[in-house]
C-alpha positions in Angstrom: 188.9 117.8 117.2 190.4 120.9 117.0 187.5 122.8 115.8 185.5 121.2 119.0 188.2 122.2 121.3 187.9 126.1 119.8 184.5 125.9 120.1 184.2 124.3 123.6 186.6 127.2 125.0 184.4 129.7 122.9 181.6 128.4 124.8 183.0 128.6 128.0 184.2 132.0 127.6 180.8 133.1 126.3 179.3 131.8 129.2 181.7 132.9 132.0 182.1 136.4 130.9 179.5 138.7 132.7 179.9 141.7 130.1 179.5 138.9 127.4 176.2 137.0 129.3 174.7 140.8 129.4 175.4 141.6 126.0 173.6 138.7 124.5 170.9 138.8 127.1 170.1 142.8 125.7 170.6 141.9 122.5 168.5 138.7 122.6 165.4 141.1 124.2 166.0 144.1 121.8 165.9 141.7 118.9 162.8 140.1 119.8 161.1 143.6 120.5 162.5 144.6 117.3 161.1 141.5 115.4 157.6 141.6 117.1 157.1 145.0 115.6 155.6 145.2 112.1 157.3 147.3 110.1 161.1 147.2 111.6 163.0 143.5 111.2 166.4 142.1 111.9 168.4 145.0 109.7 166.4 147.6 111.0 167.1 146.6 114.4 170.9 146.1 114.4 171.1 149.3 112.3 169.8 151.8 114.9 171.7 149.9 118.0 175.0 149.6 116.0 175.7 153.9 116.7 175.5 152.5 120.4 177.0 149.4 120.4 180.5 150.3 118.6 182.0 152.1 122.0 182.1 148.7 123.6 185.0 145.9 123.5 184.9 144.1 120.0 183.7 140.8 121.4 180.3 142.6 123.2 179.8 144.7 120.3 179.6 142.1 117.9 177.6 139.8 120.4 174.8 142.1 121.1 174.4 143.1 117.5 174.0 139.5 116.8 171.8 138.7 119.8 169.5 141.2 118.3 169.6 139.3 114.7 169.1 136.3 116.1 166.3 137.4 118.3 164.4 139.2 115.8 164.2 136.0 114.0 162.6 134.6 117.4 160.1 137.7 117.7 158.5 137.7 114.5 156.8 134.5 115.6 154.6 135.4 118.5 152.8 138.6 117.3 152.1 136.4 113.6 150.4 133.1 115.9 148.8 135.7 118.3 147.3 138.3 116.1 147.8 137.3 113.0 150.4 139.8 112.5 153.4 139.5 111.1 156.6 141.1 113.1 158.6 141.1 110.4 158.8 139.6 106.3 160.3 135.6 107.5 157.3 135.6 109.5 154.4 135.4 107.2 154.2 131.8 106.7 154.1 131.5 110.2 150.7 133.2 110.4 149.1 131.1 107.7 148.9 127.9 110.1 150.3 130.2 113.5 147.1 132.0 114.0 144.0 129.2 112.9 146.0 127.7 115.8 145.7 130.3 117.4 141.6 130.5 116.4 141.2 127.2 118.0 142.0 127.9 121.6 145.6 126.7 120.6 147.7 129.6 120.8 150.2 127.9 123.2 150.9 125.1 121.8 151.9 127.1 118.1 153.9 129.5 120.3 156.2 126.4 121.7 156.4 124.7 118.4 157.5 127.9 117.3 160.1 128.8 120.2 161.4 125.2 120.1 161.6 124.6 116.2 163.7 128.4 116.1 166.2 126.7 118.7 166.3 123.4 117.0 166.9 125.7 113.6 169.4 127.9 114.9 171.4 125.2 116.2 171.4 123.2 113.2 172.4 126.4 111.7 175.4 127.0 114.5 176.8 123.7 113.2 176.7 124.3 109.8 178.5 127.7 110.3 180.8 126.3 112.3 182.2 123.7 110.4 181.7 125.4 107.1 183.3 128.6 108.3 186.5 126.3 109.2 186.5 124.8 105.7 186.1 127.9 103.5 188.4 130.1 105.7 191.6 127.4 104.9 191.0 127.2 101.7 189.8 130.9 101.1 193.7 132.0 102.3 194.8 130.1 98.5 192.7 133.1 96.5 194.9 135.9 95.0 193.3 138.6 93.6 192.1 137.3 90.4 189.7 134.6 92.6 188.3 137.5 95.1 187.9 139.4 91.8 185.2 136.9 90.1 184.0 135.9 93.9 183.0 139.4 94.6 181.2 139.3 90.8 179.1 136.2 91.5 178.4 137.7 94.9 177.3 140.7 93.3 175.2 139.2 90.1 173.5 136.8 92.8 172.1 139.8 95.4 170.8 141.0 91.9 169.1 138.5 90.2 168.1 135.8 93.4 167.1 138.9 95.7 163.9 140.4 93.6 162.0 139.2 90.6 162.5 142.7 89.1 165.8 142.8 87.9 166.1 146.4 85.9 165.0 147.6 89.5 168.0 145.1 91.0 170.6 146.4 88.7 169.7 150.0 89.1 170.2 149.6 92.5 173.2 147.7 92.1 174.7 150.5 89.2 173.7 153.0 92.0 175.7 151.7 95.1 179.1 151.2 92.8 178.8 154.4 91.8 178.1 155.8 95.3 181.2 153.2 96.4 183.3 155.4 93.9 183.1 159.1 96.0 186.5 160.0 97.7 190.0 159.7 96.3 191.0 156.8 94.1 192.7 154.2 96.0 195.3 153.4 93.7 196.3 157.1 91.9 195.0 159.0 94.8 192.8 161.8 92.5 189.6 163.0 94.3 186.3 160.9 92.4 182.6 162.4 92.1 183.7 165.1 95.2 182.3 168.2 94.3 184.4 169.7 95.5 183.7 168.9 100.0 186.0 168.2 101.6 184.2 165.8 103.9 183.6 163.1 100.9 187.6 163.0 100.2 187.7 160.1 102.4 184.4 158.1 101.0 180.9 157.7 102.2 181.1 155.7 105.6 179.6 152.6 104.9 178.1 151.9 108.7 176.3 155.5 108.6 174.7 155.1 104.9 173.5 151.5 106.3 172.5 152.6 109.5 170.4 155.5 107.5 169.3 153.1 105.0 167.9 150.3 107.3 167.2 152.1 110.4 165.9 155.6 109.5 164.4 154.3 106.4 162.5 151.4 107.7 161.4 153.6 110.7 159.8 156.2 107.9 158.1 153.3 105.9 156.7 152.0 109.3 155.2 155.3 110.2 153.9 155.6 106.6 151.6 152.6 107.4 148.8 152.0 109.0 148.4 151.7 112.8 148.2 148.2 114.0 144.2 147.5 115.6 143.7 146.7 119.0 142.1 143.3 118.3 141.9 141.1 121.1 145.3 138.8 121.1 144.5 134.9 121.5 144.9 133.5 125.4 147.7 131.2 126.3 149.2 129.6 129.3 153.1 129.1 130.1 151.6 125.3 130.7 150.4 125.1 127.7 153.6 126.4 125.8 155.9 123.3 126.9 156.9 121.1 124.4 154.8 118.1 123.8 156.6 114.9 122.2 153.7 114.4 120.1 154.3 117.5 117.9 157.8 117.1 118.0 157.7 114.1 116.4 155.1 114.7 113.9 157.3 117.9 113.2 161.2 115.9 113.1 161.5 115.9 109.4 160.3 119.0 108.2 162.1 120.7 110.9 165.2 118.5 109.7 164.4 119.5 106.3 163.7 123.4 107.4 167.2 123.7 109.0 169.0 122.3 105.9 167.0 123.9 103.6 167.3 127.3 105.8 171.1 127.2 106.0 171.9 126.1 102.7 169.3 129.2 101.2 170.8 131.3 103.9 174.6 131.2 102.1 173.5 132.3 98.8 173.7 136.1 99.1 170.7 138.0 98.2 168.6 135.3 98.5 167.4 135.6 102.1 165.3 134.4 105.3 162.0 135.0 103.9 162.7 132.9 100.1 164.4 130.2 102.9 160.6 130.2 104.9 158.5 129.8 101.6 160.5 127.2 100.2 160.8 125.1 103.2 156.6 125.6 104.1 156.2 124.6 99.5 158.8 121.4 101.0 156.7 120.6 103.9 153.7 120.8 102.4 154.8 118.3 100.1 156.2 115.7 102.4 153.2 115.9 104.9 150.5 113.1 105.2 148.5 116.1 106.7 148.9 118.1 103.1 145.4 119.3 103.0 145.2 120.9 107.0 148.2 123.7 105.9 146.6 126.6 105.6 143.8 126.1 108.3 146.3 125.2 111.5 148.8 122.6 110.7 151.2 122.2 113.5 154.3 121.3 110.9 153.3 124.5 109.2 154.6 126.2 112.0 157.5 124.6 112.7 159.1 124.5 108.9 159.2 128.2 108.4 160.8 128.7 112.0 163.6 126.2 111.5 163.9 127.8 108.3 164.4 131.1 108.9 166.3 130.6 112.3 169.0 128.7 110.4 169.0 131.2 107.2 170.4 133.4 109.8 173.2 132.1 111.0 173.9 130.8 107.7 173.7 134.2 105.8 177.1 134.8 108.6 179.5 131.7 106.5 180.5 134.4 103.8 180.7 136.9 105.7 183.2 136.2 108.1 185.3 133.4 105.9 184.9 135.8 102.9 184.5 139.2 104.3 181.0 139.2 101.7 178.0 140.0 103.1 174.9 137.8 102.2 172.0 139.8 103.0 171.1 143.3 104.5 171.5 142.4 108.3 174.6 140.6 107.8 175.7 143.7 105.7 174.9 145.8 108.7 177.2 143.1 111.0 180.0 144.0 108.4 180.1 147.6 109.3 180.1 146.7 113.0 183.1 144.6 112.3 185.0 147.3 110.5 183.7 150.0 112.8 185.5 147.2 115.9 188.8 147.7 113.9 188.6 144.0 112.3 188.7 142.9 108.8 185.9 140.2 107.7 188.0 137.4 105.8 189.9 134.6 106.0 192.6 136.1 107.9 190.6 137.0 110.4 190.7 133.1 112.1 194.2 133.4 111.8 194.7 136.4 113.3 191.6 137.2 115.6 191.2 133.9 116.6 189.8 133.8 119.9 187.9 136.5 119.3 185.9 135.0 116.8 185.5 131.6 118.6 184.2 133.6 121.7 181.9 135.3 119.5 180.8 131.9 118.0 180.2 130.9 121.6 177.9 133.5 122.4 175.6 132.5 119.3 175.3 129.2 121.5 174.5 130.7 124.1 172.3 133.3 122.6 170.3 130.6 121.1 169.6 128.5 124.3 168.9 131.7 126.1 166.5 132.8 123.8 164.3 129.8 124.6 163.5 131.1 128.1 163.5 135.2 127.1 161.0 134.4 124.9 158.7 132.0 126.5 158.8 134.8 129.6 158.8 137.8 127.2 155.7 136.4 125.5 153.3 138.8 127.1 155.2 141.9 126.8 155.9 141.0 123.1 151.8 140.6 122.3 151.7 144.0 124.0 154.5 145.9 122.7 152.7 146.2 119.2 150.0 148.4 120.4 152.7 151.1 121.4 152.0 153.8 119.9 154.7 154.1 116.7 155.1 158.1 116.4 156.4 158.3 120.1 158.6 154.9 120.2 160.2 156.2 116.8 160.9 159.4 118.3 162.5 158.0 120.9 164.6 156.2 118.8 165.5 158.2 116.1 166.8 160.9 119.0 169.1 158.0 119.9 170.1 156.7 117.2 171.0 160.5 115.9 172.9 161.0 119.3 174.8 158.1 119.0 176.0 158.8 115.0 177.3 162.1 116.3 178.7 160.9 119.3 181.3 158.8 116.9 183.1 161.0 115.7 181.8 164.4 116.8 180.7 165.2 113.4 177.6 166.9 111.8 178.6 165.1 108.4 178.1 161.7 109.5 174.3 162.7 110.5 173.5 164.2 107.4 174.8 161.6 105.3 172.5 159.2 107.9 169.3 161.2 106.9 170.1 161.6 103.1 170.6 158.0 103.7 167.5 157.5 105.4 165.0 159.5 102.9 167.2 157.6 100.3 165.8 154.7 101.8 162.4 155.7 102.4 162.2 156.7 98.7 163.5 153.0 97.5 160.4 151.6 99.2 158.1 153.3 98.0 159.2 153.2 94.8 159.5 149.1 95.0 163.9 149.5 94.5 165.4 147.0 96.7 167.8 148.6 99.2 170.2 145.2 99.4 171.8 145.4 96.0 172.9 148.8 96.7 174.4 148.3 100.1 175.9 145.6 98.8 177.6 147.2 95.5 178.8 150.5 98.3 180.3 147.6 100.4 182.4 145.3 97.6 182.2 147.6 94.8 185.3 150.1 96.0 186.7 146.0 96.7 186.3 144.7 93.4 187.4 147.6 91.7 190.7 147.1 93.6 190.7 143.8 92.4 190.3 144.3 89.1 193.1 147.5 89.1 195.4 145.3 91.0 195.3 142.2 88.6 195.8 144.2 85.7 198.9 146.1 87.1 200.3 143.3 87.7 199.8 141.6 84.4 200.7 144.6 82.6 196.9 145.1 81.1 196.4 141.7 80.4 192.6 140.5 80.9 193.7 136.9 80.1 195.2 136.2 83.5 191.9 136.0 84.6 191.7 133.0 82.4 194.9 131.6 83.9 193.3 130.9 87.5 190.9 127.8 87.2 189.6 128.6 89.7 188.6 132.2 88.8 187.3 131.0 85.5 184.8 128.5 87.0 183.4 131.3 89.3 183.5 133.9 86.1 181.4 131.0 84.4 178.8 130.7 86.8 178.8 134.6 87.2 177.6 134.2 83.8 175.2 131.7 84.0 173.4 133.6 86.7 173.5 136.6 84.5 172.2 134.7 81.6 169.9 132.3 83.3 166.4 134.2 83.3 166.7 135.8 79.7 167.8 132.1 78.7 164.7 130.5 80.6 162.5 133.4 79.1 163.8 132.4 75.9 162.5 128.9 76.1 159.4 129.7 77.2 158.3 131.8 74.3 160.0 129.0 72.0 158.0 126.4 73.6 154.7 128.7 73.1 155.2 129.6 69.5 155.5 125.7 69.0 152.4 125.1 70.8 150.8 127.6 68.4 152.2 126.7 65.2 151.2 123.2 66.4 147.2 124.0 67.0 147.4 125.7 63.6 
């Protein structure tokens, strides 16, 4: 009961504050802009609005950086049913049954499935945050520093083996951002590390700018790399048409049921990600259908699975990092460096100590998502339109904005260098097929878990043991290792099981 009375004041809060209604409202719009753009996505977008968004009130900042997260999720949709064109990664299982809808004269009635399975996604995935979030928090305040330690190591070994199916490329990454997360003075002897010698690095590599470099600039540059999106003709609609029929929602109710869960639960697991969460739950849906053979060439429930999916993954990829304070995927890494950038601490101390903020921040997700409904189904034109924009002059635009508003921090030339090596850094990674989310994530927890580490060992005098002491600590080494050692281990049996068949034959 107390959790619903948090949340119901949340709520209220959220939905009585003008400065709070805005914030979501611009963040909800941005994000779907954002999404219905090939090339950007959900990172990209709260990446170049987080340099403008940290001079507000902690509660607004937070909210519209969310609000564009949430809505990118949203945006990604209507581009992939009406052209066929994917806004950002989540959304490509959309198009596979989105846009035969579309072929057959029904465009609106993919778009509302679409609009109404994301809300019936999100909110399953505002309840499971919710109540999760209260669970993990309590029980998160028992860990010492041995248990963060081998948390922050499974987090780590799971963003590197469940994020990629090249995992040299994951670990170089990974070996890449610890190392970066080691530049400025040691935080325990206070001896300048990997400096050279500047002055400006004595103090670290900001985390927010190298993300906002990394995900913003760099996705911009990979965007304009491409090429341009073709003017073909967009499929027609009608607002009547987009209403919800009952027939669909009820040939839809379990894999949307099973989309949500499935979303959320992926969602958790850092590394892992909205788009793994949308092809598992359209391979789930597939399964379960009577109408099996119809995905691929317009199946209604082929629609909504993905959506609930990837709506849900969203808000599910937020349980660690606010009850943890450990980012599970690139946007939510992104959200982390708004929080610190706000002055707050990502953990468990942070429901005890910033309570009301984070339950009127909760509240605005609520909000955000029944919002969303109407922006979108409004939006829906503009959204088929924006695409066409020509990408050298809206990038322009906002890379003059987003460079403003880095300098505009602290007044400092550093920061926006360090945002364009960042960026290039980023662009490079691309190209070259190294994914950017291991390395973010090792700048982020690395300088973390070395604390951990230095801080157990002091106090056990050198002793590695007392990380065997904690049971808890040793379970979560354990499966550190069994992620680690899984794919060589399954790679193992494989060629076993093939030498058999052979020996077998001969």
């Amino acid at each position: 009961m107390e959790t619903l009375s948090l949340l119901f004041d949340g709520i209220t809060t959220a939905a009585t504050t003008p400065t709070l209604l805005l914030a979501v409202t611009m963040g909800a719009v941005l994000g779907l802009l954002v999404g219905a753009l090939p090339g950007l996505g959900p990172s990209a977008g709260v990446a170049i609005m987080l340099p403008v968004a940290v001079g507000f009130e902690p509660t607004v900042t937070l909210a519209l950086l969310a609000g564009v997260y949430y809505g990118a999720m949203f945006g990604g949709a209507v581009t992939a049913i009406l052209l066929g064109i994917p806004g950002d990664a989540p959304a490509v299982m959309t198009v596979l049954d989105g846009h035969p809808l579309a072929k057959k004269g029904e465009a609106g009635r993919a778009l509302g499935v679409a609009i109404y399975s994301s809300f019936f996604g999100g909110l399953v995935g505002l309840i499971g945050l919710t109540l999760l979030a209260q669970i993990i928090a309590r029980y998160a305040l028992m860990f010492g520093p041995a248990e963060m330690t081998a948390l922050m190591a499974l987090s780590l070994s799971l963003v590197s083996i469940l994020g990629t199916k090249d995992k040299i490329r994951s670990f170089t990454a990974l070996a890449l951002g610890l190392w970066l997360g080691t530049i400025g003075l040691d935080q325990i002897r206070g001896g300048p590390r990997f400096t050279f010698g500047e002055m400006e690095l004595f103090s670290g590599l900001d985390f927010a700018v190298v993300a906002v470099g990394m995900f913003g600039l760099g996705q911009m540059l990979q965007a304009l790399g491409s090429a341009p999106t073709s003017r073909s003709q967009a499929a027609s609609y009608s607002y009547r048409s987009m209403m919800p029929r009952l027939s669909d929602l009820w040939v839809c109710r379990k894999v949307m049921a099973m989309g949500s869960i499935l979303g959320f639960i992926i969602g958790v697991l850092p590394g892992v990600g909205a788009t793994a969460s949308t092809m598992m739950s359209y391979a789930a849906a597939k399964k379960i259908s009577k109408n099996s053979e119809m995905f691929g060439h317009g199946a209604i429930e082929g629609v909504a699975a993905p959506e609930t999916a990837n709506n849900s993954a969203s808000y599910g990829a937020m349980v660690t990092l606010f009850t943890l304070g450990i980012p599970a995927s690139a946007t939510t890494a992104v959200l982390f460096a708004g929080l610190l950038m706000a002055g707050l601490q990502p953990g468990p101390r942070l429901f005890q100590e910033q309570s009301e903020f984070v339950w009127s921040l909760f509240g605005t997700f609520y909000v955000g998502n029944f919002v969303l409904v109407f922006i979108t189904l409004f939006l829906t034109p503009v959204l088929a339109a924006a695409i066409f924009v020509s990408r050298g002059l809206l990038f322009s635009a906002v890379i003059g904005i987003v460079v403003y508003g880095m300098y505009s921090i602290e007044y400092s030339m550093w920061a926006v260098v360090v945002m364009l090596a960042s960026g290039i850094l980023g662009y490079l990674m691309n190209l070259l097929k190294y994914p950017a989310v291991p390395l973010i994530l090792g700048l982020v927890l690395g300088p973390l878990f070395e604390l951990g580490i230095r801080r157990t060992l002091i106090a056990s005098r050198g002793d590695f043991g007392i990380f065997l002491d904690h049971p808890i600590a040793l379970v979560v080494f354990g499966a550190t290792a069994v992620v680690i050692l899984a794919p060589a281990l399954v790679r193992v049996f494989k060629l076993s099981g093939q030498d058999e068949a052979v020996s077998s034959e001969g």
